[in-house]
C-alpha positions as CSV (number, residue, x, y, z in Angstrom):
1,X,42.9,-13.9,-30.2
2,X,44.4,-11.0,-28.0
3,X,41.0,-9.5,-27.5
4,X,42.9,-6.4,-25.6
5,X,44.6,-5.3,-28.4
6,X,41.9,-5.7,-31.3
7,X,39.6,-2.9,-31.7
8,X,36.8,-5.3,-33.1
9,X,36.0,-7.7,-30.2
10,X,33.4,-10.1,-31.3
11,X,30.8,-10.5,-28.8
12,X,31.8,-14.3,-28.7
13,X,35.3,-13.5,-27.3
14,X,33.7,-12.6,-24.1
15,X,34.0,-14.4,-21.2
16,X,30.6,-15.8,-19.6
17,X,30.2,-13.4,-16.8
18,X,30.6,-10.3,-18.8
19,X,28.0,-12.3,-21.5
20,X,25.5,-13.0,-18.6
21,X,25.9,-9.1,-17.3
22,X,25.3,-8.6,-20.8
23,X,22.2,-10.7,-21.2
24,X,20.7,-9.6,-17.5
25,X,20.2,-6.4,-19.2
26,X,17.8,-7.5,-21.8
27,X,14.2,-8.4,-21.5
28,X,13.4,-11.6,-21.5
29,X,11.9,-11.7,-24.8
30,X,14.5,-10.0,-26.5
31,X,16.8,-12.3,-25.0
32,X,15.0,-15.5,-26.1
33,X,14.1,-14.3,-29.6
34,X,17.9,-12.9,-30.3
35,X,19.8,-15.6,-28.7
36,X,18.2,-18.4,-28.1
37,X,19.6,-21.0,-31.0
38,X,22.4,-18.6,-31.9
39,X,24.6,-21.4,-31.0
40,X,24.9,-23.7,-28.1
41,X,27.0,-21.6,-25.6
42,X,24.2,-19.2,-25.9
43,X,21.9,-21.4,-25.3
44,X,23.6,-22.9,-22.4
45,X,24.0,-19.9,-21.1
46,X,20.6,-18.1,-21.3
47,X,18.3,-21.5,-21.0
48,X,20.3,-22.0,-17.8
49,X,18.1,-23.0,-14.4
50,X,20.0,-20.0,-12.4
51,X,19.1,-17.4,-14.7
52,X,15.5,-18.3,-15.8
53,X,14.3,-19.7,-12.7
54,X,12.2,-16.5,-12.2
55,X,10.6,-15.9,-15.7
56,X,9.8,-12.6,-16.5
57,X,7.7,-12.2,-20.1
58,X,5.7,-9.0,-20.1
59,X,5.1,-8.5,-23.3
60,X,3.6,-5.1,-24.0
61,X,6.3,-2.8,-25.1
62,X,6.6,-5.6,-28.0
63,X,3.5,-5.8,-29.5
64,X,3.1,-4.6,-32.9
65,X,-0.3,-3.2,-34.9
66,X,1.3,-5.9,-37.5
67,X,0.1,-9.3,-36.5
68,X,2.5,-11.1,-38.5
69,X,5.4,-9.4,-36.5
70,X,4.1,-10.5,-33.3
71,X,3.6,-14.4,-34.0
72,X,7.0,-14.0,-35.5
73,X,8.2,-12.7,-32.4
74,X,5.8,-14.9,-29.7
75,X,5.2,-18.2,-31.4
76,X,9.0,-19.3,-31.6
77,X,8.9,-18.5,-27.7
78,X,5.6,-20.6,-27.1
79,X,6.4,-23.2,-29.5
80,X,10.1,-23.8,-28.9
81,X,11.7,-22.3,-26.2
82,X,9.0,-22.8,-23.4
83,X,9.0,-26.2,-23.7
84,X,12.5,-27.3,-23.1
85,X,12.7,-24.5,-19.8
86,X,9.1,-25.8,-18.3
87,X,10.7,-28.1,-15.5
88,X,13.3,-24.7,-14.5
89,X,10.8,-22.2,-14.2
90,X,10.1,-21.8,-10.2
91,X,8.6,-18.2,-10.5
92,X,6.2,-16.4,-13.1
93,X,5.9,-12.5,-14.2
94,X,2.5,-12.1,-15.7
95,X,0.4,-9.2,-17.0
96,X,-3.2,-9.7,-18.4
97,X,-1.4,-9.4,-21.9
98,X,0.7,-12.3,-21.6
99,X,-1.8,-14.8,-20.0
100,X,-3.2,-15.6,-23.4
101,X,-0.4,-14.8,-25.7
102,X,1.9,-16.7,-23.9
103,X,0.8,-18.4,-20.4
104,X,-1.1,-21.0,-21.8
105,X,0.5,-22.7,-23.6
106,X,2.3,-24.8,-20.6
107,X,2.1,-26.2,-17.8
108,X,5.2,-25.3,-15.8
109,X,5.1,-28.0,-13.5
110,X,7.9,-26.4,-11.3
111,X,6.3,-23.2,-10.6
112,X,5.3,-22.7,-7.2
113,X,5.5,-18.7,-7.4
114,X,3.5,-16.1,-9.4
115,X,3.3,-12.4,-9.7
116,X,0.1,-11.2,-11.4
117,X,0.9,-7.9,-12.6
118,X,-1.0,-4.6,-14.0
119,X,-4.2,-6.7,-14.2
120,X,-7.4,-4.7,-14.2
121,X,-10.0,-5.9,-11.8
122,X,-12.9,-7.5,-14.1
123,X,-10.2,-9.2,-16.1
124,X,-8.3,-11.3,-13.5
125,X,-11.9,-12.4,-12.0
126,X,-12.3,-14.0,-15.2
127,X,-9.4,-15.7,-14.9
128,X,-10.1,-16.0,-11.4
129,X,-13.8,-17.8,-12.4
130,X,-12.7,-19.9,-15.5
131,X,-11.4,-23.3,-16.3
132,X,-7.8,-21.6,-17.8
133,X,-4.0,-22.4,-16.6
134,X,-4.1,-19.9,-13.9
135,X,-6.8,-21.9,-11.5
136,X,-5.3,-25.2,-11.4
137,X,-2.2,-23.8,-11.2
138,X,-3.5,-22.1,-7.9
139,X,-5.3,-24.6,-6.9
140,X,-2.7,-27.2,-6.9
141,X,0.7,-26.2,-6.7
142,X,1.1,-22.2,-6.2
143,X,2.5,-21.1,-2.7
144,X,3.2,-17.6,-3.1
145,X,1.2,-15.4,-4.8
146,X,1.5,-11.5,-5.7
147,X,-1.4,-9.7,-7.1
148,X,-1.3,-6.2,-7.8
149,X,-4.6,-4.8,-9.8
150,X,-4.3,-1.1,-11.9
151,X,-7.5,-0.2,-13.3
152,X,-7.3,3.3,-15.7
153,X,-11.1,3.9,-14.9
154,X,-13.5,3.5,-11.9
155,X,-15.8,0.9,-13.4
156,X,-16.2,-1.8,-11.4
157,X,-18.5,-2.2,-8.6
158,X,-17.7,-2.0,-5.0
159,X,-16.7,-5.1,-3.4
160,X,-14.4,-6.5,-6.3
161,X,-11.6,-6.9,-5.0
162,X,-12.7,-8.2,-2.1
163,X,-14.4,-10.7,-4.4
164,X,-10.4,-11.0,-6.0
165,X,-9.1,-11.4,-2.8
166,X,-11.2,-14.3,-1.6
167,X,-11.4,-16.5,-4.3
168,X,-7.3,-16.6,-4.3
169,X,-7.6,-17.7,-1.0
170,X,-10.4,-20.4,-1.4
171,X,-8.8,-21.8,-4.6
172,X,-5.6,-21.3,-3.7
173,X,-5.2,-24.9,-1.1
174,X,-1.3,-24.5,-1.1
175,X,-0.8,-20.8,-0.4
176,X,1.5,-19.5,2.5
177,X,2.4,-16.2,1.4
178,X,0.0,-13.5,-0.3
179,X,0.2,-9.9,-1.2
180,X,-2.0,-8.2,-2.7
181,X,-1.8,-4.3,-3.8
182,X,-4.8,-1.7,-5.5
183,X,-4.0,1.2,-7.8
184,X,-6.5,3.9,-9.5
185,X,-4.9,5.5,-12.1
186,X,-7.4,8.1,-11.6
187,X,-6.1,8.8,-7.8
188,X,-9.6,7.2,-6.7
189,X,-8.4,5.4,-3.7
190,X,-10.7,3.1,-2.4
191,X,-10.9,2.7,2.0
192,X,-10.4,-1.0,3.3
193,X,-13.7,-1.6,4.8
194,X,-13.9,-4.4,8.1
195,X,-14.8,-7.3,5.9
196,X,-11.8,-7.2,4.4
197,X,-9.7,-7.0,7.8
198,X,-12.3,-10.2,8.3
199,X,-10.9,-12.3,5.6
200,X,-7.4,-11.5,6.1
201,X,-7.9,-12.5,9.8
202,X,-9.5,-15.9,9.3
203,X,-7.4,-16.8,6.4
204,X,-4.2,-15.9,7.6
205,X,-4.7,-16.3,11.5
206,X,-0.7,-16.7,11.8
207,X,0.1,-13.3,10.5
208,X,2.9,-11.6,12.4
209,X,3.3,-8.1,10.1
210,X,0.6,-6.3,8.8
211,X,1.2,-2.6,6.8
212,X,-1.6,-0.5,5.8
213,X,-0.9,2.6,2.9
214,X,-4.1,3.9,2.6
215,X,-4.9,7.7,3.0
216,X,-8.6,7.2,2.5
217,X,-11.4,7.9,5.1
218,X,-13.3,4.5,5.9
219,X,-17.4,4.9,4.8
220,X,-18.1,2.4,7.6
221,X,-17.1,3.2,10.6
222,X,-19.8,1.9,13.2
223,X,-18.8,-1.2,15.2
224,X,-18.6,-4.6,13.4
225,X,-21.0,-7.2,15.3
226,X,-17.8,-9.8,14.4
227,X,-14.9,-9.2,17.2
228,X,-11.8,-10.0,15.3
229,X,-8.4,-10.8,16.8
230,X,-5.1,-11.5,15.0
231,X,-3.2,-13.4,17.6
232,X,-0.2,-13.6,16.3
233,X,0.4,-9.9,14.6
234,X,3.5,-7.9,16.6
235,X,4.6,-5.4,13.9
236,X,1.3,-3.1,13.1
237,X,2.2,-0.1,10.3
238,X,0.1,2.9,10.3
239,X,2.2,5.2,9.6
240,X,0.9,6.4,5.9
241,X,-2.9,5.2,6.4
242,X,-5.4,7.8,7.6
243,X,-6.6,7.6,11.5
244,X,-9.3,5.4,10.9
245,X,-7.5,2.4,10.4
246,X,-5.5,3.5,13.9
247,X,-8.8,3.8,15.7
248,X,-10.2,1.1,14.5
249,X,-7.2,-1.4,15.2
250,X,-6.4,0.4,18.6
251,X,-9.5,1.1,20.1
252,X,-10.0,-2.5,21.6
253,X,-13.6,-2.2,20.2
254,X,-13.5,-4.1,17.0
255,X,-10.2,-5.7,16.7
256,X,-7.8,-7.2,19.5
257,X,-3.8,-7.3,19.2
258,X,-2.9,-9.2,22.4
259,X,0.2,-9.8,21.0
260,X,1.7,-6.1,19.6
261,X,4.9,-5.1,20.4
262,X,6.1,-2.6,17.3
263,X,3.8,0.1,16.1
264,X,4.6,2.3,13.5
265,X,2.1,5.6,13.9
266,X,2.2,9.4,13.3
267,X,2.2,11.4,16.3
268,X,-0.8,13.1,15.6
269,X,-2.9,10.2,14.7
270,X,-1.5,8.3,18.1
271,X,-2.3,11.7,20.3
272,X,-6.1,11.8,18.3
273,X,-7.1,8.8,19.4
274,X,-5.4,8.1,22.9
275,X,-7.3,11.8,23.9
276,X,-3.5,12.7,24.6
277,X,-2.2,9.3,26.1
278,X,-5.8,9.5,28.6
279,X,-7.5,7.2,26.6
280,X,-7.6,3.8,29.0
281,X,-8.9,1.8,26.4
282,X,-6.4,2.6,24.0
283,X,-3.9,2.6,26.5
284,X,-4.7,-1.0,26.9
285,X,-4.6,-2.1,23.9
286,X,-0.9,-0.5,23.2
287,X,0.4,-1.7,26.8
288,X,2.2,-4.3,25.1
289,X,4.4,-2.3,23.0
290,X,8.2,-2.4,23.2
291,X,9.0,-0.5,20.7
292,X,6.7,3.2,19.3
293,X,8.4,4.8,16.5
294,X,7.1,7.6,15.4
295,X,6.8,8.9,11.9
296,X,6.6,12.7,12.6
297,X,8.6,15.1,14.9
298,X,7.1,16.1,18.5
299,X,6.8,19.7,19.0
300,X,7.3,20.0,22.8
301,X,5.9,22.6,24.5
């Protein structure tokens, strides 16, 4: 068929590549409730290792007050499809909603990467704390690990994510890359306190690039009885976090950079607490930098 000159192309007249542009498009679950079984170049086409390595089923803008549309929409994907892809999935998408819709029902025994997305903080602890899919998977095969936690309401108790934060690390034997990201829906920003700074140290005492975004005020800012030292870190990013993350990473009081040699820093914060570049202490702890970029013009006199 001359496909160029016929007004009614058939979707099956298309080459692969424009089918796979095609299919990128969709979500996941679309894509595996549409197409999957349509016919076997579908199939091979969509269940193919390159394009499902990284598998991406949130499911929330598809669930339905009917209960009867959902199973017919989920259980074909738990029952059917999962199964045969369980060996070609390297990396997971997952949102609380998911986890026990559609997570456990395998194993996915090539999956050595998850995202943990939109979770609120009392939920994933019980995931965290349970015998469920998600803690053997982190406890024997995951490597990299992103958690980022939304919660609508400021309901749980101070400390929690700390809590969230060290029990990924203690289960979690295989892990070698780990981020991990807050949000309040509510704008209620919570400060990272030094016991968190702590943990990050001891558990990750090869970290070369640390960034902190936080705009909140620390409540504890007397010294910690703990020196901590991050050997390794050379790229330090304090360029959106308010000055009390700079002072207390800069002063040489409570944590030692021997090794920094980027710093990222507003002009104002780095003026504040080097007392104008007179600040020996300070001075010491930034002799090592190579390279000081700025975030905000200098008004020169």
């Amino acid at each position: 068929m001359n496909t160029l000159n016929n007004k009614n192309i058939n979707i099956l007249d298309l080459p692969d590549e424009i089918l796979l542009i095609i299919f990128n498009k969709l979500h996941m679950i679309e894509m595996f409730y549409s197409l999957v079984n349509v016919n076997q170049r579908f199939n091979r086409l969509v269940l193919d290792p390159f394009f499902i390595h990284h598998l991406k089923l949130t499911i929330e803008p598809f669930l339905n007050d009917n209960s009867s549309v959902n199973n017919e929409i989920f259980d074909p994907i738990r029952t059917k499809i999962l199964p045969r892809i369980d060996d070609k999935v390297t990396k997971r998408t997952i949102e609380s909603l998911s986890m026990s819709c559609i997570f456990d029902t395998i194993d996915f025994t090539a999956l050595t990467s998850l995202r943990l997305v939109n979770f609120q903080s009392e939920i994933l602890l019980q995931h965290l704390t349970g015998d469920n899919i998600l803690f053997r998977l982190l406890t024997n095969q995951i490597t990299q690990v992103q958690v980022n936690i939304c919660d609508k309401i400021r309901e749980i108790s101070d400390g929690n994510e700390l809590n969230i934060f060290s029990l990924i690390l203690s289960i979690g034997k295989y892990l070698t890359d780990v981020t991990f990201s807050q949000w309040w829906l509510d704008q209620d920003v919570r400060p990272f306190e030094n016991d968190l700074f702590k943990i990050i140290s001891q558990d990750f005492s090869f970290l070369q690039r640390l960034s902190i975004d936080n705009r909140k005020s620390q409540k504890t800012k007397q010294h910690s009885s703990t020196f901590i030292t991050f050997p390794h870190l050379y790229k330090f990013d304090v360029s959106n976090a308010h000055i009390d993350y700079a002072v207390e990473f800069l002063s040489d009081k409570n944590i030692s950079l021997p090794r920094l040699t980027y710093l990222f820093i507003e002009y104002d914060t780095l003026a504040t607490i080097t007392k104008c570049f007179t600040n020996d202490i300070a001075r010491r702890t930034c002799a090592p930098i190579k390279a000081l970029i700025i975030t905000e013009g200098i008004v020169r006199p």
